[in-house]
C-alpha positions as CSV (number, residue, x, y, z in Angstrom):
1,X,-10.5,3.9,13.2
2,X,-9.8,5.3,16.3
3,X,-6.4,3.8,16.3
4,X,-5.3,5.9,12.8
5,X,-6.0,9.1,14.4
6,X,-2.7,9.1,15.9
7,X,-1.4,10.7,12.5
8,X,-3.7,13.4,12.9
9,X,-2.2,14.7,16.4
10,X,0.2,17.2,14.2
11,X,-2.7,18.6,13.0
12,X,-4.8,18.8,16.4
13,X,-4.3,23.1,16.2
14,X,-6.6,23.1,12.7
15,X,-8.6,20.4,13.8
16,X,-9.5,22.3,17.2
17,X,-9.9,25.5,15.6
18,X,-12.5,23.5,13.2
19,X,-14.1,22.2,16.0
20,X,-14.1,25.8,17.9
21,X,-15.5,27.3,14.8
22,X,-18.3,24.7,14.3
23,X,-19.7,25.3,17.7
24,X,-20.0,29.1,17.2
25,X,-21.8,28.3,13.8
26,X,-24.3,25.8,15.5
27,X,-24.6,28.1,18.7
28,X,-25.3,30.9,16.6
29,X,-27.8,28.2,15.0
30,X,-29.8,26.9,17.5
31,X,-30.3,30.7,19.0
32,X,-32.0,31.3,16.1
33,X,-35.2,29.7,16.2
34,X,-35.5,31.6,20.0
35,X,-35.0,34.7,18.8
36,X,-37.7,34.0,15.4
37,X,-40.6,33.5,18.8
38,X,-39.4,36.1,20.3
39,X,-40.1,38.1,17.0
40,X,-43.6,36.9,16.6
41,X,-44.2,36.8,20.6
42,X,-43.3,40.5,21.8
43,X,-43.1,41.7,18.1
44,X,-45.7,40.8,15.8
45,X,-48.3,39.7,18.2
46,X,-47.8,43.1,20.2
47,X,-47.8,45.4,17.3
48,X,-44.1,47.0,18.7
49,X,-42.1,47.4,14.9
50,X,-39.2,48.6,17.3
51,X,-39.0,45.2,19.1
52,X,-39.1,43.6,15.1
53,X,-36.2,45.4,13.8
54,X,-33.8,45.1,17.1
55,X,-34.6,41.1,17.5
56,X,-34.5,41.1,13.5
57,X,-31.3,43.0,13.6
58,X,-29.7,40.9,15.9
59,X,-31.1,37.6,14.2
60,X,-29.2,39.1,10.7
61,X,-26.1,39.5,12.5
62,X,-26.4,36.2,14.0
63,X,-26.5,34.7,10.1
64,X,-23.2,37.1,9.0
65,X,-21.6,35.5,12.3
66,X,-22.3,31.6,11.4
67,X,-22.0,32.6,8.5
68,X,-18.0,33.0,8.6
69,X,-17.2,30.9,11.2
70,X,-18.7,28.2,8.9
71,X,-15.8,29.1,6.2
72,X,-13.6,29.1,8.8
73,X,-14.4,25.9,9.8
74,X,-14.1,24.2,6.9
75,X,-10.7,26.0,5.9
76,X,-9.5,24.1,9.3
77,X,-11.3,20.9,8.6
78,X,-9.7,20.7,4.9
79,X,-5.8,21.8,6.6
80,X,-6.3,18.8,8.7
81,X,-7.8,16.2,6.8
82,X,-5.6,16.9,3.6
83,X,-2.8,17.3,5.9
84,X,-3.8,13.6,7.5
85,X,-4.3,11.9,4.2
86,X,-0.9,13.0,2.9
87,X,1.2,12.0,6.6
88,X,-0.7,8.7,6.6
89,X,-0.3,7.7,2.9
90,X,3.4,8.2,3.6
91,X,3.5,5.9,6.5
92,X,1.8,3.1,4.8
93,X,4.0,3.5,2.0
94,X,7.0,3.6,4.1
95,X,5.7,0.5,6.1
96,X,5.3,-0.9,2.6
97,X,8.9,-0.2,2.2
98,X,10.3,-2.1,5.1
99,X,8.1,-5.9,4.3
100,X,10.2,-8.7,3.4
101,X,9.0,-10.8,0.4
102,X,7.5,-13.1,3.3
103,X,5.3,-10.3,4.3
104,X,4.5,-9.3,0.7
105,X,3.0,-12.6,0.2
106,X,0.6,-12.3,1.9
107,X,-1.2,-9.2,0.5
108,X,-1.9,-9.3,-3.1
109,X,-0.1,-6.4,-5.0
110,X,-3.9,-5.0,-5.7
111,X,-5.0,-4.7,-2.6
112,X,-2.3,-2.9,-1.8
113,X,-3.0,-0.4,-4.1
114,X,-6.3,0.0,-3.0
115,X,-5.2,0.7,0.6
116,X,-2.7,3.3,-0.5
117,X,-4.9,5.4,-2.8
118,X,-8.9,4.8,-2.2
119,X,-8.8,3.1,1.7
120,X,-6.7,6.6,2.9
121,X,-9.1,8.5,0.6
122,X,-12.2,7.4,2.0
123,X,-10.4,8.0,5.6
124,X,-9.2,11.4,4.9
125,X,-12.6,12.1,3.6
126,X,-14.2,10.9,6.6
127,X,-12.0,13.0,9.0
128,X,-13.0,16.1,7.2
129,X,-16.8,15.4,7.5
130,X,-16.2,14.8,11.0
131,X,-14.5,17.7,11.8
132,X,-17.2,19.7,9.3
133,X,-20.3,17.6,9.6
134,X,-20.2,14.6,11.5
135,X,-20.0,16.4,15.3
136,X,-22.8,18.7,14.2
137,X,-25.7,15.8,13.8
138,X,-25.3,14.8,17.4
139,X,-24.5,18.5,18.8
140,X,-27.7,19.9,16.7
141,X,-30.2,16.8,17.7
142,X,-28.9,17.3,21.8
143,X,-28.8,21.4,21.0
144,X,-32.6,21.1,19.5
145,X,-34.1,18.8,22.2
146,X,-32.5,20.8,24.8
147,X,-33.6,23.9,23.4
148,X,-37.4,22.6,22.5
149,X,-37.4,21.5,26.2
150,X,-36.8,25.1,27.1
151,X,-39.0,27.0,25.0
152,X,-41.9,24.7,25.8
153,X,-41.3,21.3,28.2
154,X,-44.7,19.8,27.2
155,X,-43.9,20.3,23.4
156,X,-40.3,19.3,23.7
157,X,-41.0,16.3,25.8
158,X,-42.0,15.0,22.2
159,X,-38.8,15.2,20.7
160,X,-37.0,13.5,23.9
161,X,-38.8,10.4,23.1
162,X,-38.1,10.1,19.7
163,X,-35.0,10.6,19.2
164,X,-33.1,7.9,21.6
165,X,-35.7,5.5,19.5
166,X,-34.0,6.4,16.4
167,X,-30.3,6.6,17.3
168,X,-30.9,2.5,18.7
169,X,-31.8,1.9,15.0
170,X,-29.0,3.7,13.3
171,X,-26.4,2.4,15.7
172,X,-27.7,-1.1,14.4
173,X,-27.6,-0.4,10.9
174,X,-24.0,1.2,11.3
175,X,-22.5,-1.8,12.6
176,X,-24.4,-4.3,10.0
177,X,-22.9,-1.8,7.3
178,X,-19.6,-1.4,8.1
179,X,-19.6,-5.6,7.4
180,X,-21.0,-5.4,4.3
181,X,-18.5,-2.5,2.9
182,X,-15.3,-4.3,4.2
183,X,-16.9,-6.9,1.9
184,X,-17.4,-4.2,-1.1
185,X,-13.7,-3.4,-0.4
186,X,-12.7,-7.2,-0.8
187,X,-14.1,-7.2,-3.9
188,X,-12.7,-4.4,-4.9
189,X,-8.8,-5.4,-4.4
190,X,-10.8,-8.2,-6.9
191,X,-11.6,-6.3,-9.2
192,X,-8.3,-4.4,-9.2
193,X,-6.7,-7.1,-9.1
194,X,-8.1,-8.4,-12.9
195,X,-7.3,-5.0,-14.6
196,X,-3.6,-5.2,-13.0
197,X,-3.5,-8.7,-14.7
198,X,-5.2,-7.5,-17.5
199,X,-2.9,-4.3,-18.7
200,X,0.2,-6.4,-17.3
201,X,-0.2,-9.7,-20.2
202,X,-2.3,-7.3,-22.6
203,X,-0.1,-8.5,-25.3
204,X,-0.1,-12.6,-24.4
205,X,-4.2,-11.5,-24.2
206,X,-4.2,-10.5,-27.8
207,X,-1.8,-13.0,-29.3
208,X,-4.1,-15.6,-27.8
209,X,-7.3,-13.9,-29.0
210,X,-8.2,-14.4,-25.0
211,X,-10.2,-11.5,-24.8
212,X,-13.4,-12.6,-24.6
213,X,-12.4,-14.3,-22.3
214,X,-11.0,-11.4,-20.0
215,X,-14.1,-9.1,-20.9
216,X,-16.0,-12.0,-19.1
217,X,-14.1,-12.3,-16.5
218,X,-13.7,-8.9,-15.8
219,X,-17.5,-8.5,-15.9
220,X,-18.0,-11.5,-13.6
221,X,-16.3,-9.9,-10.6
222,X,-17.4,-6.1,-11.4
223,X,-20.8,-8.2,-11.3
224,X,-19.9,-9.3,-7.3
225,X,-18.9,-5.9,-6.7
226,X,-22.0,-4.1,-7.9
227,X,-23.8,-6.5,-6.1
228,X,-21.8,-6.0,-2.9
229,X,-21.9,-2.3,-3.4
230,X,-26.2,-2.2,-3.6
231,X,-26.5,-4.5,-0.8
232,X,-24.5,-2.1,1.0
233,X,-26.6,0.7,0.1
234,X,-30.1,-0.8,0.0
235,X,-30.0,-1.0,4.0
236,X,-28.5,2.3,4.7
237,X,-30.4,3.9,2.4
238,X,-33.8,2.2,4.3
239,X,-32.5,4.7,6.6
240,X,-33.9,7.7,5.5
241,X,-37.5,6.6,5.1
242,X,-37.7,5.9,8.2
243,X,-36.1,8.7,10.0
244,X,-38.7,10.7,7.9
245,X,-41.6,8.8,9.2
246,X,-41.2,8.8,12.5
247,X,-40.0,12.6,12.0
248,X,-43.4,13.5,10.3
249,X,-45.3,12.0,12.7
250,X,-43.6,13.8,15.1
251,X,-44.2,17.2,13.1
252,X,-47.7,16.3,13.0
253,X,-48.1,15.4,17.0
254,X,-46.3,18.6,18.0
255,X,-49.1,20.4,15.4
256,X,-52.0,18.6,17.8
257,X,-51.3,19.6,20.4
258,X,-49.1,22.9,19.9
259,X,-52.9,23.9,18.5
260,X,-54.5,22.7,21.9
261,X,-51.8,24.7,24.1
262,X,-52.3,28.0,21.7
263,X,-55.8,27.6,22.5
264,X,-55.8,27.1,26.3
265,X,-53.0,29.7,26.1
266,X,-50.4,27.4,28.3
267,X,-48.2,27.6,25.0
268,X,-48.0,30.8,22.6
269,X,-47.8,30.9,18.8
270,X,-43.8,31.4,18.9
271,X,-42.6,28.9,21.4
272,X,-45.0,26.6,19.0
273,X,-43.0,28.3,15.8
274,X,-40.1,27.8,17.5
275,X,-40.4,24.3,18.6
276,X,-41.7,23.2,14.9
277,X,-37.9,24.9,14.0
278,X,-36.0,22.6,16.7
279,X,-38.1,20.1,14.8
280,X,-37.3,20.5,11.6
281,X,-33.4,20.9,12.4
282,X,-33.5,17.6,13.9
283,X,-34.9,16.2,10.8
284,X,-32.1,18.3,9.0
285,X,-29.7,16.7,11.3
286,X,-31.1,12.8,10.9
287,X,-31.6,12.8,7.6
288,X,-27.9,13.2,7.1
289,X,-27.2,10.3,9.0
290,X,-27.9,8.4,6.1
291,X,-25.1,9.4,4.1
292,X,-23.5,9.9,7.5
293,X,-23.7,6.4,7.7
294,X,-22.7,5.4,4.0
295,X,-19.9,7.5,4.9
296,X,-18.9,6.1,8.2
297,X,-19.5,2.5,7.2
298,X,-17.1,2.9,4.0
299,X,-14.1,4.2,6.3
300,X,-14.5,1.7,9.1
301,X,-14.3,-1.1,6.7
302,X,-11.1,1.0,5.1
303,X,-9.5,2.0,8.6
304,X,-9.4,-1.8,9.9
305,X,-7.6,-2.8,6.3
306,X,-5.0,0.0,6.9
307,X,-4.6,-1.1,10.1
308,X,-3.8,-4.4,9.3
309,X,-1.0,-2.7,7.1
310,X,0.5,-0.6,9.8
311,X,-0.1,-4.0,12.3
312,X,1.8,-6.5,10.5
313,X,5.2,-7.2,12.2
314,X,8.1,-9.0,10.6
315,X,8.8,-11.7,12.7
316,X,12.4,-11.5,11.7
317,X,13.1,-8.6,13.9
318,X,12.4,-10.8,17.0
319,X,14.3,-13.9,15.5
320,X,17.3,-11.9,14.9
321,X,18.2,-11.9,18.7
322,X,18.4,-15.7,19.3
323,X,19.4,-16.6,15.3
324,X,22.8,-17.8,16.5
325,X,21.4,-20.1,19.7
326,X,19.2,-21.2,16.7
327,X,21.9,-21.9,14.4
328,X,23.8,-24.3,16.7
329,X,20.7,-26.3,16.7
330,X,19.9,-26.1,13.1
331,X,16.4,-24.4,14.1
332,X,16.6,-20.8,12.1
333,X,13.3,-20.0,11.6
334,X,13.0,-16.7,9.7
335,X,11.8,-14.8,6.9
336,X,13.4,-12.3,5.0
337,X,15.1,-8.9,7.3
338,X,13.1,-6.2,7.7
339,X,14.3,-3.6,5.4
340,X,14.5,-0.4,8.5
341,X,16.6,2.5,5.7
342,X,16.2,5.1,8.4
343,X,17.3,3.5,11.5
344,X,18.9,0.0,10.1
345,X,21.9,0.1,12.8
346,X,21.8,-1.3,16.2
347,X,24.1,-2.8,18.5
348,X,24.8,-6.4,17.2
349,X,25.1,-4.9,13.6
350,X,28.9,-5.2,11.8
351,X,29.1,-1.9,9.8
352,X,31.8,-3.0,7.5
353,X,33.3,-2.8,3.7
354,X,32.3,-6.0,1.9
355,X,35.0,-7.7,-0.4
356,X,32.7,-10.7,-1.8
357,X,33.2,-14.1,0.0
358,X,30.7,-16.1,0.1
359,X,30.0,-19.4,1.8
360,X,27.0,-21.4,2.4
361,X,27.1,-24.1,5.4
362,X,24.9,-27.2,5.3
363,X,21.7,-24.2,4.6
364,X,18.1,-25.4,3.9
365,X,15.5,-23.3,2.9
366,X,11.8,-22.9,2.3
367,X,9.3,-20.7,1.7
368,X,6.8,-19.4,4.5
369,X,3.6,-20.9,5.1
370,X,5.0,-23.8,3.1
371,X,6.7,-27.5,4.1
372,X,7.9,-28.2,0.4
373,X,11.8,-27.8,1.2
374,X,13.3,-25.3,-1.7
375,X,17.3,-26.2,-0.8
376,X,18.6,-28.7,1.5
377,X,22.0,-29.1,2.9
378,X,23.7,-26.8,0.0
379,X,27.6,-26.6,1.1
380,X,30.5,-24.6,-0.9
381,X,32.7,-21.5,-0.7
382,X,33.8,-18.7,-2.9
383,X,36.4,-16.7,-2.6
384,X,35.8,-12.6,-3.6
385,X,36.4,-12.1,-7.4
386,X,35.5,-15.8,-7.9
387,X,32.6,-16.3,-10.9
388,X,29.9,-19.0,-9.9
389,X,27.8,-20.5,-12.7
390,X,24.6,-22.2,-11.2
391,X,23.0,-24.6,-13.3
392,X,20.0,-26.7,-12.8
393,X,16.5,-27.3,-14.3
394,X,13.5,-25.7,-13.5
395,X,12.6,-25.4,-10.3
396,X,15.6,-26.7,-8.5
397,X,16.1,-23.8,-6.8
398,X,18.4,-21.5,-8.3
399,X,17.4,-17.9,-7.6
400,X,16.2,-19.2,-4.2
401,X,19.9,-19.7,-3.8
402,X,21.1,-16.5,-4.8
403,X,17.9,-14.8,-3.0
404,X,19.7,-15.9,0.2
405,X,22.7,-13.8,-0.3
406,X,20.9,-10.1,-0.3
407,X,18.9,-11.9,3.1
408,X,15.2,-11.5,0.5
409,X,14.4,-14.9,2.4
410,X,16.4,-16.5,5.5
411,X,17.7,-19.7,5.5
412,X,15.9,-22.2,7.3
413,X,18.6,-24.5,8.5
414,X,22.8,-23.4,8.2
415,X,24.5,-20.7,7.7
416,X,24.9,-18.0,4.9
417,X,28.2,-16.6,5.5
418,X,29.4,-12.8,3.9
419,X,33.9,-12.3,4.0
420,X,33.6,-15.2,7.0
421,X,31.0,-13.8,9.1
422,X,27.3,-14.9,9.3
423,X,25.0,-12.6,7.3
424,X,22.5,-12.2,9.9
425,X,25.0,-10.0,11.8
426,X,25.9,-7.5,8.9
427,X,23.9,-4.3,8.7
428,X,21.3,-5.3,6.6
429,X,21.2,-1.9,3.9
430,X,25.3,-1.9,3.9
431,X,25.6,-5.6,3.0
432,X,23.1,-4.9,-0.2
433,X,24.4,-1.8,-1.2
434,X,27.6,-4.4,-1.5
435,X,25.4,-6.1,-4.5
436,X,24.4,-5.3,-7.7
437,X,21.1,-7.9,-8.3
438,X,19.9,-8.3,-11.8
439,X,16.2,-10.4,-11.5
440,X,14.9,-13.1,-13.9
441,X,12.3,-10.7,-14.5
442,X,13.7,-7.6,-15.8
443,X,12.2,-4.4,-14.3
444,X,12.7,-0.9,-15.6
445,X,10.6,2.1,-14.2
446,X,9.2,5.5,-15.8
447,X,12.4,7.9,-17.1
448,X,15.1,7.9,-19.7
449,X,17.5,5.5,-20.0
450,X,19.9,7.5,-18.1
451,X,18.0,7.7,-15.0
452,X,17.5,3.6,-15.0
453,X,21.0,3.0,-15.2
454,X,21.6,5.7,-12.5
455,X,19.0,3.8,-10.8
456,X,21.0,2.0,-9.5
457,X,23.3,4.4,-7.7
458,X,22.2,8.3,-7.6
459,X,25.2,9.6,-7.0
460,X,26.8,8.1,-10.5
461,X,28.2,10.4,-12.9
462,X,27.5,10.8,-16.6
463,X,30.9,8.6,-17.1
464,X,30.2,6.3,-14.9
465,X,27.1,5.8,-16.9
466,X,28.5,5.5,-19.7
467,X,31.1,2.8,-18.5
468,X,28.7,0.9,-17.0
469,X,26.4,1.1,-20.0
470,X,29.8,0.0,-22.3
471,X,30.1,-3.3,-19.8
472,X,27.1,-4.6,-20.2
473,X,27.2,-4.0,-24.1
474,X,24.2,-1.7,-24.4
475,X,26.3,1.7,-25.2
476,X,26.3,1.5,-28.8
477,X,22.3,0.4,-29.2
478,X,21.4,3.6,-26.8
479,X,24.0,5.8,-28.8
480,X,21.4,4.8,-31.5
481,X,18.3,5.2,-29.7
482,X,16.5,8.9,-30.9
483,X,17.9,11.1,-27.7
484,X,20.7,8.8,-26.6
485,X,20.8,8.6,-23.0
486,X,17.8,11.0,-22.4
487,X,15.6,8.8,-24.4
488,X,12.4,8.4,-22.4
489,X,11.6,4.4,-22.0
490,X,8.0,3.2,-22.6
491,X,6.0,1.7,-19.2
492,X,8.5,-1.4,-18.3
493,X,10.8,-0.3,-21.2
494,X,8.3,-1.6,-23.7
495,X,9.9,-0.3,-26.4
496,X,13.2,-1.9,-26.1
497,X,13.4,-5.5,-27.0
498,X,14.1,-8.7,-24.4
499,X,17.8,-8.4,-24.7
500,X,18.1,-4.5,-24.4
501,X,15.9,-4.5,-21.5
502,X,18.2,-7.3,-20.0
503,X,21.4,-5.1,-20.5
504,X,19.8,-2.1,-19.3
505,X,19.4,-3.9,-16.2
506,X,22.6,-5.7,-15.9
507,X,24.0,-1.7,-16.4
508,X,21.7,-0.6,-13.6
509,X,23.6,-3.2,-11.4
510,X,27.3,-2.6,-12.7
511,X,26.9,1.4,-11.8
512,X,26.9,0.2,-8.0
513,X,30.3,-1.1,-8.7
514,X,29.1,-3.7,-6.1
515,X,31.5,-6.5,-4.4
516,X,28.9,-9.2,-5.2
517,X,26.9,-9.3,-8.4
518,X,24.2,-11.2,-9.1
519,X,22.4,-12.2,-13.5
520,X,19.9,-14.6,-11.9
521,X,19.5,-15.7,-15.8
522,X,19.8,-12.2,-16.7
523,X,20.9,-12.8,-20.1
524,X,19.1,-15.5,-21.7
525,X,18.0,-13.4,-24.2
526,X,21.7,-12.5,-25.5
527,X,22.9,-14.4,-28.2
528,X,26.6,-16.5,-27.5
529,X,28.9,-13.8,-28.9
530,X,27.3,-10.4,-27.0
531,X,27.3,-12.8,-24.0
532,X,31.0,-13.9,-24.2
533,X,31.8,-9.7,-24.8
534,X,29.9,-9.1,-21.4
535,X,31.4,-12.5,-19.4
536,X,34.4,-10.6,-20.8
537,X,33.6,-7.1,-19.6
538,X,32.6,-8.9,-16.0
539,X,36.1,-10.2,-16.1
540,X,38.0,-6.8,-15.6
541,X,35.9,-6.2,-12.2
542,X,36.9,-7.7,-8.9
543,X,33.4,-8.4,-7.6
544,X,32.3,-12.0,-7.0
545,X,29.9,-12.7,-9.4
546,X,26.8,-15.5,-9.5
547,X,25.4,-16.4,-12.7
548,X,22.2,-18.5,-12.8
549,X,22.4,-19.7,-16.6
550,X,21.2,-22.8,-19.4
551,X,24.0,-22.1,-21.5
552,X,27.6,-23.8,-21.1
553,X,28.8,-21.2,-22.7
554,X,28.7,-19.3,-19.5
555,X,30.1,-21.9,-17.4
556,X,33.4,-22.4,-18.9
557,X,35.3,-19.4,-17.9
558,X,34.0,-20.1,-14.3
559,X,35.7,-20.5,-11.3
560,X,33.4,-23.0,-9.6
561,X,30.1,-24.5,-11.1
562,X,26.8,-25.7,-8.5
563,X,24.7,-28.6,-10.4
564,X,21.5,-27.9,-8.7
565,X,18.4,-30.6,-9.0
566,X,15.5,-30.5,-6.8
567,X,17.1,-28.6,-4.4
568,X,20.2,-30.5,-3.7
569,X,23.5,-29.8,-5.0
570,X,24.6,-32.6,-6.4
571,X,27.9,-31.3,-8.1
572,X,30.4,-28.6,-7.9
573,X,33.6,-27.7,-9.6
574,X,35.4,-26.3,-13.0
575,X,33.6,-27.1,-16.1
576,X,36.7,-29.9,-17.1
577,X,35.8,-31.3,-13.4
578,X,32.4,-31.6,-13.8
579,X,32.5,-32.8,-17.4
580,X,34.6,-35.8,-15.7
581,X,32.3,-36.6,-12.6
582,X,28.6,-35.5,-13.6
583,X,26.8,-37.2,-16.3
584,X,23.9,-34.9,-16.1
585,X,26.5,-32.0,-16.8
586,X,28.0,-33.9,-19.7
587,X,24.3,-34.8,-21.4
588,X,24.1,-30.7,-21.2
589,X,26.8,-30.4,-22.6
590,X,26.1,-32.8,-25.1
591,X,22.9,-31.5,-26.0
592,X,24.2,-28.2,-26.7
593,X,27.6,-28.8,-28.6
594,X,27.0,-32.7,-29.9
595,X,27.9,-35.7,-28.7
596,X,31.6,-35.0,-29.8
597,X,32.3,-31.6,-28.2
598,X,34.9,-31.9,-25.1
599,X,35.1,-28.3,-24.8
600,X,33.4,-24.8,-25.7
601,X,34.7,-23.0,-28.3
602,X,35.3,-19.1,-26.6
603,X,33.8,-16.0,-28.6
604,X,36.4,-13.6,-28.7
């Protein structure tokens, strides 16, 4: 935890003044009980009313003085720890920002939710009871004995003893607690993690009457977590108990033998009153350690997951510098670029305009923390403005192909090349604000439809909207839509069917006006003739474009066409080539036109 606290050095001024306050308030405190026996010793006992109403004066102006430093204090305390939890959320979600999909693999999507939002939370939470309660408990036990030992050394000696006895037993139950809450946490990313799933396939849930199913499920790891949770809390509650025993006993020792000093007259009846007080503030004190120590526990377990958030490293960064010894020797070992928006330039990086060629040199490619090889040895060249069909079945590797352009992954083996120069040398944020990338999975986020398209580039004007909207044939089905462009879209554009939500995106991508565009089967749900009206539209731009498709209709028109099958290209060329050389291209073909089709009929 010690290592977050870093992010609160911008608030150290609040958090000192907290501090500075708090000691006034517990001073004022523990001066208290001293001047209560000094009350009853030269007051009451004596009979002097004068000597009552100038200690009594000074102990009510005593209260009015802890009084307000104790709002002070917490004022301070809440500037910094707000003030910490909003700097540090930032960071992690700017760290978040900059991790390649490598590095997103290996947290799931839930837990990084939890970190962001309940993990800074219960950190923030904890810096504010530090700065507001946590530093009393010690200062008020050391302040107590200290003053008890003063008041009356026999009677204090007591308290000595105790309390080191006490502090060996919460120090163990600290450090077994903070285990079993990093375990409630992992559960809790769990737990998260089934609602995500949950709310995310809610319809497929319904349509296959699953949710039972789901209500079971859910239950059986809410089950593990309640479980975890009063495991947790069964031992640090235990705490309390026996902080109050020992405490009462020692309550009950002092009153033994405070009775035998008051009656031998080595001790008076105040410095007895007043040690009782010390007592009883102690107990005050200890008996907080137990949600102290709920408390404490809880952000421990959450400051070491953060940590491992702000800890991971990209190990692309450090590749980078000997990528080209590496790709002599066929030995690039990366993962994807680490995404740096602030400072992305340094001195190998070639700031440049891209025009769109795009080449790919013997490259082989697979995932991290995996040995099944995605690509092999995929060889071919495109020329900017050129339009590249890629065809293949399931899982032969097409979007891991066209991943490779924007740098998502790094190849293993070969050479990605951008307008003749390896891609590892570009600036990594120029070269993909070059491309406009439309994802198998269509993504659309909170807004109207205006603000999705402009998504895509926030400078675009209204006309440039609109163009880009009339490209990818979507203009006259939003021109419909209640509010036009205004129109506020559901959570992931639910209520816009599979092929709007498709040309929404593609629009998103066209507004870049990007040199290299990307449909990584963007627009399987278009039917043949509002596909041949956008392969049209794509036509009048001079970007290179890659389409991952099924349908031959798409291929026709295309400069070059990749045959991909398990991983390996296995042909390449115009459709009338390919119809020639590839039987696995014709028997496509075939299936989709007859046995008797040559070529594809054109919607125009």
């Amino acid at each position: 935890m010690l290592k977050l606290f870093v992010h609160l050095k911008k608030y150290r001024v609040a958090a000192i003044a907290a501090l500075v306050m708090m000691l006034i308030e517990l001073t004022v405190e523990l001066a208290q009980p001293y001047l209560i026996s000094k009350i009853i010793d030269n007051g009451i006992q004596q009979g002097d009313l004068a000597v009552v109403w100038m200690w009594g004066g000074v102990l009510v102006g005593s209260a009015v003085i802890a009084f307000a430093a104790g709002i002070a204090s917490s004022f301070f305390a809440s500037h910094a720890s707000l003030g910490f939890g909003y700097d540090l959320r930032e960071k992690l979600y700017d760290k978040m920002q900059t991790f390649s999909y490598a590095v997103f693999n290996r947290f799931a999507t839930s837990s990084l939710i939890t970190r962001l939002t309940g993990d800074v939370t219960q950190v923030q939470d904890t810096i504010f009871m530090s700065l507001r309660f946590m530093t009393r408990v010690p200062l008020v036990v050391i302040g107590s004995m200290i003053m008890a030992v003063v008041v009356s050394p026999r009677l204090g000696l007591l308290l000595v003893v105790m309390v080191p006895i006490l502090l060996i037993v919460v120090v163990w139950m600290i450090k077994k607690a903070a285990l079993l809450f990093r375990n409630v946490q992992r559960r809790l990313d769990a737990v998260n993690g089934v609602i995500q799933e949950n709310l995310t396939g809610i319809r497929l849930i319904r349509v296959f009457v699953r949710m039972g199913h789901e209500i079971e499920r859910f239950a059986t790891f809410s089950g593990k977590l309640m479980k975890g949770t009063i495991s947790a809390l069964r031992l640090t509650e235990t705490t309390m108990p026996f902080m109050l025993l020992m405490m009462n006993g020692c309550i009950i020792t002092v009153l033994w033998f405070g009775r035998k000093d008051i009656v031998s007259g080595s001790a008076t009846v105040g410095e007895v009153v007043a040690v009782i007080n010390y007592l009883l503030r102690t107990i005050g004190a200890m008996s907080a350690l137990s949600w102290i120590l709920v408390t404490f526990s809880r952000a421990s377990a959450s400051a070491q997951r953060l940590n491992e958030v702000f800890e991971t490293e990209d190990t692309s960064e450090t590749e980078r510098t000997g990528q080209r010894e590496q790709t002599t020797q066929h030995g690039k070992t990366g993962m994807a670029e680490q995404e740096s928006w602030t400072a992305h330039t340094d001195a190998d990086a070639i700031t440049r305009n891209i025009q769109g060629a795009v080449e790919f040199r013997q490259v082989g490619f697979s995932y991290p923390n995996s040995e099944i090889k995605v690509l092999e040895d995929i060889s071919f060249s495109a020329k900017a403005g050129e339009r590249i069909a890629i065809m293949g079945a399931t899982g032969s590797g097409k979007s891991s192909l066209v991943q490779l352009i924007p740098r998502l992954y790094t190849e293993e083996q070969g050479e990605v090349r951008i307008d003749a120069v390896d891609a590892s040398e570009l600036d990594l944020p120029t070269l993909r604000r070059a491309i406009g990338y439309v994802p198998q999975e269509v993504v659309l986020f909170t807004g109207s439809v205006r603000e999705n398209i402009a998504w895509g580039r926030e400078d675009a004007t209204m006309d440039e909207i609109v163009e880009a909207a009339k490209r990818a044939q979507i203009h006259e089905t939003i021109e419909q839509l209640p509010k036009g462009y205004d129109t506020q879209l559901g959570q992931r554009g639910v209520n816009l069917s599979g092929g709007q939500k498709q040309r929404l995106s593609i629009a998103r991508a066209l507004v870049r006006r990007p040199s290299i565009l990307i449909l990584d089967d963007s627009t399987s749900a278009l039917d043949v003739a509002t596909e041949s009206k956008l392969l049209d539209a794509l036509e009048e731009l001079s970007c290179t474009t890659f389409i991952i498709t099924q349908k031959i209709s798409s291929t026709t028109s295309a400069d070059l066409i990749l045959l991909l099958d398990d991983g390996r290209l296995i042909g390449q060329g115009k459709h009338e080539d390919l119809m020639e050389s590839s039987e696995l291209y014709r028997r496509i073909h075939e299936s989709q036109y007859g046995e008797g089709a040559q070529y594809v009929q054109s919607y125009h």
